[in-house]
N, C-alpha and C positions, 0 to 999 in steps of 0.2 A: 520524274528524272531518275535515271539508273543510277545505283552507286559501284562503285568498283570493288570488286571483291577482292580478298587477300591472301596468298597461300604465301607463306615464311619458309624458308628452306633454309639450314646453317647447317656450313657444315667448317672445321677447325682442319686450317688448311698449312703443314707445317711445311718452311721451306728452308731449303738449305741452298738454293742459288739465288741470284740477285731477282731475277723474273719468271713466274710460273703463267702458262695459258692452263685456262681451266673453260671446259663446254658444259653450256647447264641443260642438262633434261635432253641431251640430242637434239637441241634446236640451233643449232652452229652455231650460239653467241658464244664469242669467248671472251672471257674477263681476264683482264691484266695486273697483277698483283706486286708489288714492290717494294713492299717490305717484308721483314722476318718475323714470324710468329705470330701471324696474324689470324684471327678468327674471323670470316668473312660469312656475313648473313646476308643471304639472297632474297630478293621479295618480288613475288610474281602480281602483278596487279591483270586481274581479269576485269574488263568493262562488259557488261551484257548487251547484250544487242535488243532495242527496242522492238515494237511490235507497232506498223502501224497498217491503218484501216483504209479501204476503198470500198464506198459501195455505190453499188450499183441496182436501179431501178428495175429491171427484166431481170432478175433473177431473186427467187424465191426466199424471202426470210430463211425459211425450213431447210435451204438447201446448204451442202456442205463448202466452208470457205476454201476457197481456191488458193494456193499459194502463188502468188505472180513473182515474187523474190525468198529467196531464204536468208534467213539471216544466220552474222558471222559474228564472234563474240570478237573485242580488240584485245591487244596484250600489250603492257611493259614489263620492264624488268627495272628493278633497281639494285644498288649493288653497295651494301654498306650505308644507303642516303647519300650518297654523292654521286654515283655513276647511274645517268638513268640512260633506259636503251626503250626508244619506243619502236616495237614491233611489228604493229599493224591495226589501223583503223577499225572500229566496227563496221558492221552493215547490220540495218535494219530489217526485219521481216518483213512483207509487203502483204496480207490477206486482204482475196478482192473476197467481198462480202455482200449477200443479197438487202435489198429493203423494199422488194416488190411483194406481191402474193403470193399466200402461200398455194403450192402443188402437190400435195399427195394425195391419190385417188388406188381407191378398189377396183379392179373390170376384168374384162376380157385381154387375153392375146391371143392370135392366131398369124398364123403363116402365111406369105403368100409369093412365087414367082411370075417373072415378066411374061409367061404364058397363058397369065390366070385368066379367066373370059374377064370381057372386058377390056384386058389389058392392050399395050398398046404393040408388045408382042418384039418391038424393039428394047423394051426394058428402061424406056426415059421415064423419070418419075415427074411427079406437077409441080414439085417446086424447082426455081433456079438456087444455084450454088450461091454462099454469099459474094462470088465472083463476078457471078451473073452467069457463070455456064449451064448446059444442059448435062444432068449427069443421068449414065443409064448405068442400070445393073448390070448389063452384058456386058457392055464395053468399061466401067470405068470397076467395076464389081459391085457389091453388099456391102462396102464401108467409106466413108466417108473421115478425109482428114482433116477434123475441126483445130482453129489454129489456138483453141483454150482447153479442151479436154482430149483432142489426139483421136487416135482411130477409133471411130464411132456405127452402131451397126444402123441402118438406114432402118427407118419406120414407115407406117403410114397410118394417118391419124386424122380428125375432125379439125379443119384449119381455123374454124372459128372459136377452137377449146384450146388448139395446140396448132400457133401459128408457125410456118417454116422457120427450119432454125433453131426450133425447142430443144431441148438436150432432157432426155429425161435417164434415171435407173430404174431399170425391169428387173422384179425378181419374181420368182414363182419356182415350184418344184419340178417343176417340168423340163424347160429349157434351163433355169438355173439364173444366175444375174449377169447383168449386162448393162453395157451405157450405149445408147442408141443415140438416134437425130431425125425429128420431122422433116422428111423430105418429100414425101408420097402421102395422097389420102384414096379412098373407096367411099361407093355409097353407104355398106355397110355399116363402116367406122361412123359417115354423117346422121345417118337415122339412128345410129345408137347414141351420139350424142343430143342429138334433138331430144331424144328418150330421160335425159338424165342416166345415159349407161359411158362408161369410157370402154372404148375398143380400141385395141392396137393392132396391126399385122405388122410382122418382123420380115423382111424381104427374105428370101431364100432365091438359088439358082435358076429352079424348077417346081413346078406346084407339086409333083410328085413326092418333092420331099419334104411337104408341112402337115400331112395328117396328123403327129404325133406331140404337136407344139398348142395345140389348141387347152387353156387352163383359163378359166373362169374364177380363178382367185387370185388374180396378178396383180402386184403391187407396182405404182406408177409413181415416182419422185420426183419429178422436176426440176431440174438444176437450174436452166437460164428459159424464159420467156423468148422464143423466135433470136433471131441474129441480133 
């Protein structure tokens, strides 16, 4: 249980009319005073706002908590011990927190566009939206609008290592860091997992422009386990 903290403000308030308004700190309240000579001690009462927990299975111990609410601290005021002004309610912080397996892997990333051989040359990738639609690189673009981590760059990955929906952080020196989402696989990526290798491809436009993305020391974080 939280206790309230206490910040004292006094300040020796001389009056020569019957009724003075006085505002504390710029927060509009004003205190009403009525008699003459009077020293008036203000007391800010801060409540802290708790912290509480959500976890969740498909996402990785190791992985960073998510803030689903922020939390607000509450305020009163008092005024002498007799005038109290309460100003507003706490709110709680809300962190959804993983308690699944843990995800961080060493591998490959490479590049790859909707022209690649193979490919299906329309740019639809293998898995459906958690909508259930069909999303292509051509037409809907490279990122994807997850409705927990926000705009995410489309992957392609081993579905039986990283099943649709994975959300993972890629960093390496090369293309630099990122938060991505299993949306697409290759055989490539499948026989280097069969291997015990992780391989990623990061979708690009055109295959033209992924010679220079290929790093064999990319680091793989996992945030959430599939949708």
């Amino acid at each position: 249980m939280s206790k309230k903290l206490k910040i004292v403000f006094t300040f020796s308030i001389l009056i020569s009319c019957a009724i003075i308004v006085y505002t504390v700190l710029n927060t509009g309240i004003t205190l009403r005073n009525k008699t003459i000579d009077m020293t008036a001690t203000i007391t800010n009462e801060i409540d802290p706002y708790d912290t509480e927990y959500v976890y969740v299975e498909n996402i990785p111990s190791t992985a960073t908590p998510v803030v689903l609410r922020e939390g607000v601290n509450g305020l009163d005021y008092t005024y002498d011990g007799l005038e109290y002004i309460h100003l507003s309610d706490k709110t709680n912080e809300i962190l959804m927190v993983g308690s699944g397996a843990e995800g961080e892997f060493t591998g490959t990333l490479t590049g790859y566009g909707p022209d690649c051989e193979g490919c299906s040359l329309v740019g639809n990738v293998s898995c459906r939206t958690k909508e259930g639609k069909t999303h292509s690189l051509i037409t809907h673009g490279l990122y994807y609008e997850d409705e927990t981590y926000g705009s995410v760059r489309i992957l392609a990955a081993d579905h039986s290592g990283f099943p649709c929906g994975t959300i993972v952080n890629v960093s390496n020196n090369t293309i630099g860091s990122f938060t991505g989402i299993v949306l697409d696989t290759g055989i490539t990526m499948r026989r280097a997992w069969r291997n015990g290798i992780v391989w990623m491809d990061v979708a690009f436009e055109a295959e033209s422009q992924t010679a220079w993305v290929t790093n064999h020391n990319t680091k793989f974080s996992v945030q959430r386990w599939g949708w």
